[in-house]
Structures are given as C-alpha cells and as structure tokens.
N, C-alpha and C positions, 0 to 999 in steps of 0.2 A: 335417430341417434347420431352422435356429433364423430364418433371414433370406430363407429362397427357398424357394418356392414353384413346385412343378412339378407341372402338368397336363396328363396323358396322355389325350388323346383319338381311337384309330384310332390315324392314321399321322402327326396333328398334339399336337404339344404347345405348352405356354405356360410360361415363367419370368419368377416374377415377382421383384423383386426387394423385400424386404415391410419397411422401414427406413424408414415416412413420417415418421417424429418427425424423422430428422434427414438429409431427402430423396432417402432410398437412398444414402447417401454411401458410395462402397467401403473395405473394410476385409479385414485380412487372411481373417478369417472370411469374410466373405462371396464374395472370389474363391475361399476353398476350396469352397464351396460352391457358386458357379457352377460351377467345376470337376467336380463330385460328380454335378451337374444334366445336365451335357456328357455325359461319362462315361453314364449312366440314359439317357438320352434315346438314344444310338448302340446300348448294347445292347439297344431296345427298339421297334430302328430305325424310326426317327420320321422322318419324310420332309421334313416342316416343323417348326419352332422357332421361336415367337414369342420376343420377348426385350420386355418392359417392366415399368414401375416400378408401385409402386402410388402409390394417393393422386391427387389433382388437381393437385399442382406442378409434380411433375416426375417425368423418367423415372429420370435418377440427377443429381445437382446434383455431384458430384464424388468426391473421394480424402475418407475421415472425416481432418481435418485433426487431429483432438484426437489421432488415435494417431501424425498424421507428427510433430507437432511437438517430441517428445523422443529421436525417430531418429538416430541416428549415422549417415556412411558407410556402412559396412560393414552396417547394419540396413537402410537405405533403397534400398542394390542389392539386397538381397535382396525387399524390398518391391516392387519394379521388376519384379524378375526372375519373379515371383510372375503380375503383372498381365500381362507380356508372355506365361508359360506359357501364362495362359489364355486370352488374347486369340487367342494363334494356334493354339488347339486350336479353341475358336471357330471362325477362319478357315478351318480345315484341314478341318472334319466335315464329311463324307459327306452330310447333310442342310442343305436348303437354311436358313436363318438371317434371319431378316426383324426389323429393330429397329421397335418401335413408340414413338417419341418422340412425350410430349405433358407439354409442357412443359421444363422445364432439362435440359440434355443438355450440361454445363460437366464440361471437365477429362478425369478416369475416366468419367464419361456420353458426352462426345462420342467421345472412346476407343474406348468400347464399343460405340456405332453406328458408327463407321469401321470394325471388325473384323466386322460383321457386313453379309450379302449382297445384302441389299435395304433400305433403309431408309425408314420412313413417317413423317409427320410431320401433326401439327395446325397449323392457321395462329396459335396462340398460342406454340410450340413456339420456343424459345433456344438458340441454340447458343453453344459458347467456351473457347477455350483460358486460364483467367486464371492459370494459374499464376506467370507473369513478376510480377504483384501478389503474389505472397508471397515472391517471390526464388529462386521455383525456375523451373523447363520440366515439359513435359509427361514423363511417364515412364512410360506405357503403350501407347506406339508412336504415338502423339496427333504429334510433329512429320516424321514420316513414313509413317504413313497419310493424311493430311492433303494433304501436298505431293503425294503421288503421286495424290489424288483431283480436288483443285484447279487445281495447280499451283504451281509455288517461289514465284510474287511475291504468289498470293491467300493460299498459305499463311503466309504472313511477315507479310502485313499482319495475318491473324486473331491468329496468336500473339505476334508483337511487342507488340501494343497490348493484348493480353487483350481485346478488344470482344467482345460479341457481335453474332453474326449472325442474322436469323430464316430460318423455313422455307423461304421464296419465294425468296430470295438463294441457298441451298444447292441447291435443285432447279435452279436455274438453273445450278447450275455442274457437276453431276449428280450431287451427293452426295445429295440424300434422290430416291426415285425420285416420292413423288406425295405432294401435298400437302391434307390433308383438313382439312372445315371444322371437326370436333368428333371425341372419343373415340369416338363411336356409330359415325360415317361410318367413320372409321378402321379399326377393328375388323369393318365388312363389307366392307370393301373388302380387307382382308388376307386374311379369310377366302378371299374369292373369288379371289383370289392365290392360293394355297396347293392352292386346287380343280382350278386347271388344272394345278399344277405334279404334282397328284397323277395327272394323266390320263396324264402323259406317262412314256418310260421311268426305272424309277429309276438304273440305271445310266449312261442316257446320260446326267440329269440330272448325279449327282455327279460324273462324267467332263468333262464341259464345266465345271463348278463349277470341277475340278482346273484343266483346259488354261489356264484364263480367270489362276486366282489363281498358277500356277506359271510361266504362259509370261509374264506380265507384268514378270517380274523378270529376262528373259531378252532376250539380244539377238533382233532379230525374226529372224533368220535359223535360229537357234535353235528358236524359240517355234513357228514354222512345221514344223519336222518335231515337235515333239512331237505338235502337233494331229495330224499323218499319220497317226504312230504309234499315239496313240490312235481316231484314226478308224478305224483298220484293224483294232483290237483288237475293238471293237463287234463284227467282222461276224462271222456264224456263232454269233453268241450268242444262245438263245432267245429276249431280249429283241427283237434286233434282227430277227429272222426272223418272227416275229410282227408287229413295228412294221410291216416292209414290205408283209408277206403281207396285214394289214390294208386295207392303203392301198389296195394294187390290188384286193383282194374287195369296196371302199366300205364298210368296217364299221368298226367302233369297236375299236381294239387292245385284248385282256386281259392287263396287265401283271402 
C-alpha cells in the first residue's frame, strides 16, 4: 500500500495513515486502502486496531481538497459513498477500533475518530467540522455521528460555525474517552487498553461491540431484547463456559 501503513503485532495491529506532506488528507486512494487495511486486519483476526496519522500535526487534517475541487455531483456521491463504505466497515469489525488523535482531527479526520470505538487524544489535539467554510457539509457521516455522540444543539454549534473544539471539551461531552499529555503517554496508555481488552472474551467482546452500535439505532424496547438475545447466545459457548468455570475456580480464564 502507497499511503497506509499496517502493523501486525500478535492480536494488535497499528494503521497508519502516512500522507505527512499534505497532513494525511483523505483521498480516494487512501480510503481504498484503509479499506484493504480493514479487510487484512479481520482476516488476520486482530483483536485491537490502532488507527493514527503520522508526522506531529496531525492525525488526518481532512478530505485532500485538491481532488474535491473539480468534482461533479455525480462524482462527489460517489466520493461520499466511498468514505461512508468504509467508515461503517470500520464501525461494524469484529475487532475493537481505538483512534489515536494527536493533533488535527478536522473534517474526514474527525469522521474517522467518530467511526471509530474508543478514542484518545493529546491535550494539543483539534478537532472540527469546517467544511460550511468551503460551501460544502460534512460527507462522511461527520453530521450524524456527531449528533448522536454530542447531541443535536453541541452538534450544530461545532458544525454550523466550522470552529474548533480541543481535547478536554470533547472528553467532556464523551467523545474522546481520555485525554493524554504527549504522543509517548498516549501510546502507553492505549497499549494498556488494548492488554485488558485482550484478557477478556473475544466473542463476548465483539458481541457487546455489536449490541452497543446496532441496538443504539434501535427503539429501547427493541435494543433491550437484542441484548437478551444475544446474551443467551453466549451461554454454552466454550468461551463462556470457561469465563465462568474460571471465576468460581479463582484463576485466570484461557481464552
């Protein structure tokens, strides 16, 4: 791959996304290639998935503007259509998904941390919908991840006005889960994320992953028997039989 970068380690991998000239700016190359990275990474079942940029700017600073700006209609939904693919292939994998923002995370950056499961951030780390400054909207699910993370009136204030927001403002409203002081901290702290998430079961993991992201779009009364249903799928599965045999023997489950 020309633009990403993927790092299999164990049952963790790392994607980077490697475009520091013109600050990972997405393009259609490159969500095919994150695409490609997705794809690799599931059948090579990776349990955690880092997702960051290279360079010290930023994580992705946006959409590469040089290729929207001679776009037609009919070019620019497919463009759309492209980023939405693989945003919710993102969203949808089996393995857990952790964004590492440090620094710009504007547009297709912030996009791409809203579609992903966990998110960390630096305390120098920006966020921002500016697309309204070029006469467009967001168009990689950016005005509805957003709202459904925020809410309709914080969402509206970030993207009506294109501002940005920093770190501490977004934790605060639960979109980044923790906020670290440098790339070094970051980077162990995710790691040790990723350590517990590997202790626990994999199934049960990406089964709550599902309940969490499918029953959410779901009336609660709804969302409530799916979790049953999948709760009751668990049982009798060697994972789960193990989990519990563990507990009550006081040892440590082998997943």
């Amino acid at each position: 791959m020309e633009f990403i970068n993927l790092n299999i380690e164990g049952k963790n991998a790392s994607l980077t996304i490697n475009k520091e000239k013109s600050l990972n700016a997405l393009n259609k190359k490159v969500l095919e290639e994150i695409d490609h990275a997705i794809e690799t990474a599931a059948n090579e079942e990776v349990r955690v998935l880092f997702i960051e940029g290279a360079g010290e700017k930023a994580f992705v600073a946006g959409a590469d503007i040089s290729e929207m700006v001679n776009l037609k209609s009919a070019e620019a939904k497919k463009f759309a259509e492209l980023g939405h693919k693989v945003f919710s292939k993102l969203e949808s994998a089996k393995f857990v998904t952790i964004a590492r923002v440090d620094g710009f995370a504007l547009g297709g950056g912030f996009e791409l941390a809203l579609a992903c499961d966990v998110v960390y951030a630096t305390e120098k780390s920006k966020f921002g919908l500016p697309e309204v400054g070029l006469g467009l909207i967001p168009g990689f699910g950016g005005t509805q991840r957003l709202s459904r993370s925020v809410g309709i009136h914080t969402a509206k204030a970030i993207t009506l006005s294109g501002d940005m927001v920093d770190a501490q403002f977004l934790h605060a409203k639960g979109v980044v889960y923790k906020v670290c002081k440098d790339l070094e901290e970051m980077n162990k702290e995710t790691l040790s994320y990723a350590k517990r998430i590997e202790t626990k079961g994999p199934a049960a993991v990406s089964t709550a992953k599902m309940a969490i992201q499918k029953g959410f779009g779901l009336k609660v009364s709804e969302a409530l028997i799916l979790e049953q249903q999948e709760f009751a799928l668990l049982f009798g599965t060697k994972e789960a039989t193990e989990g519990m045999k563990a507990f009550t023997e006081k040892r440590k489950a082998e997943f």
